[in-house]
N, C-alpha and C positions, 0 to 999 in steps of 0.2 A: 504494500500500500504506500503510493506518494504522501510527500510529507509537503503544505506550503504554509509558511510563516510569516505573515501579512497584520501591518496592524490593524488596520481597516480593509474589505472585502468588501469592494462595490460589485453589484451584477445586474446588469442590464437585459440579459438573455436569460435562459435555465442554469440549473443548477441538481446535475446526477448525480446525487446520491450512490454510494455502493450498496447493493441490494443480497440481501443476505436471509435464509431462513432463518428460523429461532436457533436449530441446533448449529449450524453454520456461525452464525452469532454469537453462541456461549464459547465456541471453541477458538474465538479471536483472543490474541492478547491485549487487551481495550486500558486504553488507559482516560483519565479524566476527562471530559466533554467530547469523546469519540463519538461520531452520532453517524449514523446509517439508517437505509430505508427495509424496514423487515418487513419481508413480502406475502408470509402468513399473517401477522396481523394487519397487514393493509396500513402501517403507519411507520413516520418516521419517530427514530429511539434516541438516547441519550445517553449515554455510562457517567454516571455519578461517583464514583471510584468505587462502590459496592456494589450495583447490582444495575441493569437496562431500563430504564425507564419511557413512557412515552412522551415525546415533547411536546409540550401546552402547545393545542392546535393541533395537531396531527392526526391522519387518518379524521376526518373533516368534525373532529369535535363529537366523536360516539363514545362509547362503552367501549372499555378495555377489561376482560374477564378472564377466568379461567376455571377448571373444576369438571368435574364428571368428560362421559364420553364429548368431543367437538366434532360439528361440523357443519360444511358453510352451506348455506341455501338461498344462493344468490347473494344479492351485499346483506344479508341477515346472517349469524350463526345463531348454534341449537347447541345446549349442553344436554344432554341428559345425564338420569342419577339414578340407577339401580338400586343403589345402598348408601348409606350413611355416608356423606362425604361434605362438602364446603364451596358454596357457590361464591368468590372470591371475584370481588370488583375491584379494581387498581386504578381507574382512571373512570371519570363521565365526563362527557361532553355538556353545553350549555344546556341550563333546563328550560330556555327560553325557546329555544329549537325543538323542531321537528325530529322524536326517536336520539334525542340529547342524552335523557339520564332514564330513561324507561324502558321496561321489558314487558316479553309478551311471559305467563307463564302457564301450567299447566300440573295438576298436584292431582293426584290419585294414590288414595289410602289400598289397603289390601283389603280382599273381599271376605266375606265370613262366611265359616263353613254350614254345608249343609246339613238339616237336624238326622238322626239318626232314627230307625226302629226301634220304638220302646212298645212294653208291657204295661204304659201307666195307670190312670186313672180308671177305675172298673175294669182290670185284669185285660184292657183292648189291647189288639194290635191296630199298629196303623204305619203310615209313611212316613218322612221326615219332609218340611219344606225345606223348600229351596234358600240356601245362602244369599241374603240381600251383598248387592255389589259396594267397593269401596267406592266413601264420598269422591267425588268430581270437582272440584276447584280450581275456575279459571279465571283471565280477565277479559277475555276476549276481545282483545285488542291492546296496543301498547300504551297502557296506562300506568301502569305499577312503578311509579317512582325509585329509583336505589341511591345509594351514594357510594363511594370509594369506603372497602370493608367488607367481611365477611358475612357468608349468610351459611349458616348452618342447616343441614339437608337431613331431613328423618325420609327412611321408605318402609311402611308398612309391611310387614307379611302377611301372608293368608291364613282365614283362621284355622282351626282346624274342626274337619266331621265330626259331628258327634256322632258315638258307638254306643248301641243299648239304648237305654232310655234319660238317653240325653241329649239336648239341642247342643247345636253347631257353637263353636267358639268365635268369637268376633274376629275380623280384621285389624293388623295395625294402623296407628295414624301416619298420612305421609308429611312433611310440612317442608316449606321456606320460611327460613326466619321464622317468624310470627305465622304466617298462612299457615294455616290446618286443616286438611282433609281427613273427614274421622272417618274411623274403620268401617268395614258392612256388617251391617246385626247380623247373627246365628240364624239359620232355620231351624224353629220349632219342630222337636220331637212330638210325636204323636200325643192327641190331646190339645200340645201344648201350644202359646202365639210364635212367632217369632219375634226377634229380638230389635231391638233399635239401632239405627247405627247412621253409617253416612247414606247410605238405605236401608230401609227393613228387611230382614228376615220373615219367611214366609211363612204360615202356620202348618203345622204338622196336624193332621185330623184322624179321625177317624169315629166320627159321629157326633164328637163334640167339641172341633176344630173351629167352629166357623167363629170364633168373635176377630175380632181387624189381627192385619200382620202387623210386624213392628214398623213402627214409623222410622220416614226418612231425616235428614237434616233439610235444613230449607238452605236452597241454593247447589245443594250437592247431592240429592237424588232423592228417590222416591219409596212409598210403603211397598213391603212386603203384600202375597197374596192372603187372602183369609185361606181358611179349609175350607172344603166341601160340608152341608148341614146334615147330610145322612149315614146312617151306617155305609159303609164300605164305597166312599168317596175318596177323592184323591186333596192331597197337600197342596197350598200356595207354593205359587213362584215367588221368589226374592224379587225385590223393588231394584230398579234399573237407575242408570242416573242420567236416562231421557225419561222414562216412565214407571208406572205402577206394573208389581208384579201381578201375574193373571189370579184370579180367584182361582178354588178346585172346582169339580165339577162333580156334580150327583150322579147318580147308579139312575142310568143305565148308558146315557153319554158322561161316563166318568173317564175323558181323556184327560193326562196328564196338564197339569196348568204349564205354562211357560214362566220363564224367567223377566222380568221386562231388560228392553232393550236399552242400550249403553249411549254417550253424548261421542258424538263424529268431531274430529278437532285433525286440522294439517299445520296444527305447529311444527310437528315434526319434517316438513315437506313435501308430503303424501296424506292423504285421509287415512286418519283410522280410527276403531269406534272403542271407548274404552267405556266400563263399568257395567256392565251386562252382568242381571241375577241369577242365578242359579235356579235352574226349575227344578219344579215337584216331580212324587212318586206318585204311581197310581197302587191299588189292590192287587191282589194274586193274580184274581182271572181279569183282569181290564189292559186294556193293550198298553203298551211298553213302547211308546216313542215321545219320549217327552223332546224338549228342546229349552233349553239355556238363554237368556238373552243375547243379543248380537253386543260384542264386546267382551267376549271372554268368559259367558258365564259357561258355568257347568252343564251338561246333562243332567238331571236328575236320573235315578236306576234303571237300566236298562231289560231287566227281569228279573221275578220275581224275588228272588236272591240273592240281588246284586247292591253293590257298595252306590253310593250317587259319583257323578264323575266331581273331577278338578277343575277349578276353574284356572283361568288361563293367567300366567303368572306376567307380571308388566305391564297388563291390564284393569289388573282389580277386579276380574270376576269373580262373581259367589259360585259357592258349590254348590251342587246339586243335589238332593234329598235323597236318603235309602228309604230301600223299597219297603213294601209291605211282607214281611220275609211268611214264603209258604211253600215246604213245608215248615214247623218252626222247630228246625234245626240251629244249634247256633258253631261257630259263631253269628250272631247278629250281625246283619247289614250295618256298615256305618256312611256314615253322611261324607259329601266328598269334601275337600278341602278348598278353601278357597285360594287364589290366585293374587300374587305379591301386588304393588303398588309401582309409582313410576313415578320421579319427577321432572319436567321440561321446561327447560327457560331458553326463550329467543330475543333476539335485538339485533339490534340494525350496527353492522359494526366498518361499515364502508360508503 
C-alpha cells in the first residue's frame, strides 16, 4: 500500500478508496486513521488504533449491525436467530431519514405441545387437542426504533406432548430486547381446555370437552378449538397466529378439527407462513386425516394408536393431539411436541 504525506488534501475529482472484505481487512497491519472502503458492509471504515470502525457518514447514514445468521436482500440485510444470541448495533444513521435508525423485525415464540390420551374425568377416554402455535410478533414495517448497543435474543423451544393424562407443555418465549413473543398454550388432555399462550391450546374432549380453548394473546395469535359436545367427538385444533383453531366435530361427521392457520411474512426475502396450531385427534373408529395449520403446525394422530405429530421447529408450530388410543393398550399415545421459535431483524443497510 502507497504511503502520501500531504498537509492539506484538496480533491476536485474522486477519491478510490482501497476496497477490502471484513476478513481481508482484519488481516491488514492498520495503523491509526487507516481508512478503507469495506465492501461487505457497503461502507467506508476507520482504525482507531483498537478496532475498525465506520466513519460518520458512511455507507449513506444506515445501520451498522451484526449477530445471528447474515444476509443481504437487496440494499436491506436479515439476521436471523435460532438461539440465544445478541443483536448488536455499532452505528445508526440519522433518525431524521428514511430506514436511518429503524428495523423491520419479526419474533416467534415456540409452539406448545399437543394434549395427550388420558383416562380422566369419569374413567373417559378421549383425544388430546391440538398444541396452540407460538405468539407472532411483528412490526410490519420499518418502524422499531434502535440505537448503537446490544439487544439480547431469547428463542423459544417447543413445548413438549403430553403422555397419559396430561395436557401439552407450553412453548418458550422468543424476545428482542424488551419484545416478547409468548409461548403457545398446551392442548388439553381429554376432558380437559387447553391452555393459554401466545395462542391457545385446543380442548381435548371426549363428551365433556366443549367449554372454549385456551385463549390467544392479542396481537400475536388466536384461541384454541373447543371439543366436540358429544360422546365420542373429536379435540380442538390449537389457535393459529392468522386465526382460531377449528372446533371438534360431533359423531357422526366427527372429522378431525384443524389447527388454525399461521401469519405469511417475506422478511426473510421469500414468503413464509409461520405459527400454524396443531390439530386434533379424532375417536377409534372416525377417520384419521386430520391436518395442522399452515405454518408449521403439527398433525394431530394419525390412527388410532398413534402419538400426534411435531410441529415444525423455526416456525413455532403447535403439536398435534394423541389419539383416542383403541385398543387401550399402553403405552398411551402422547401429544406431539411443539416446534422451536425464530427471531428476524431486517434494515436497510445501503
Amino acid at each position: 500500500m502507497s504511503t502520501l504525506n500531504a498537509g492539506t488534501l484538496n480533491i476536485t475529482g474522486t477519491l478510490n478508496l482501497p476496497s477490502y472484505t471484513t476478513s481481508q481487512r482484519n488481516a491488514l497491519s492498520a495503523s491509526v486513521g487507516m481508512m478503507i472502503y469495506n465492501s461487505e458492509e457497503g461502507g467506508v471504515e476507520v482504525y482507531d488504533g483498537t478496532e475498525w470502525k465506520a466513519a460518520i457518514g458512511a455507507g449513506g447514514g444506515f445501520i451498522t449491525a451484526s449477530g445471528g445468521a447474515i444476509q443481504n436482500d437487496g440494499d436491506f440485510r436479515v439476521h436471523t436467530f435460532n438461539s440465544a444470541s445478541a443483536f448488536v448495533v455499532t452505528e445508526v444513521g440519522d433518525s431524521t431519514q428514511p430506514f436511518g435508525n429503524t428495523v423491520d423485525y419479526l419474533i416467534v415464540a415456540g409452539g406448545g405441545g399437543g394434549g395427550g390420551f388420558g383416562s380422566g374425568d369419569f374413567n373417559n377416554f378421549g383425544s388430546g387437542g391440538g398444541g396452540g402455535a407460538g405468539g407472532v410478533l411483528r412490526t410490519d414495517g420499518y418502524n422499531y426504533a434502535v440505537s448503537a448497543g446490544s439487544y439480547s435474543i431469547a428463542v423459544g423451544g417447543g413445548g413438549t406432548g403430553g403422555t397419559g393424562n396430561s395436557a401439552g407443555s407450553p412453548g418458550g418465549n422468543s424476545s428482542l430486547g424488551t419484545q416478547t413473543a409468548i409461548g403457545g398454550g398446551g392442548g388439553g388432555q381429554q376432558d380437559k381446555p387447553g391452555q393459554s399462550g401466545g395462542s391457545g391450546g385446543g380442548n381435548g374432549t371426549d363428551g365433556d370437552g366443549e367449554g372454549p380453548g385456551g385463549s390467544g394473546t392479542a396481537g400475536q395469535g388466536f384461541p384454541g378449538g373447543t371439543g366436540a359436545t358429544s360422546q365420542n367427538g373429536t379435540s380442538g385444533g390449537g389457535g393459529g397466529a392468522g386465526e382460531a383453531g377449528q372446533g371438534g366435530y360431533n359423531r357422526p361427521n366427527s372429522g378431525p378439527a384443524r389447527g388454525g392457520n399461521g401469519y405469511t411474512s417475506a422478511i426473510s426475502g421469500s414468503p413464509q407462513t409461520y405459527g400454524g396450531g396443531g390439530g386434533g385427534a379424532n375417536y377409534p373408529g372416525g377417520p384419521h386425516n386430520p391436518n395442522g395449520g399452515s405454518g408449521g403446525g403439527g398433525v394431530g394422530a394419525l390412527s388410532p394408536t398413534a402419538n400426534g405429530n411435531p410441529g415444525t421447529g423455526g416456525l413455532g408450530g403447535g403439536g398435534g393431539g394423541a389419539a383416542d388410543q383403541d385398543p387401550r393398550n399402553y403405552p398411551e399415545p402422547k401429544g406431539g411436541n411443539g416446534g422451536g421459535g425464530i427471531v428476524i431483524v431486517k434494515y436497510k443497510f445501503q
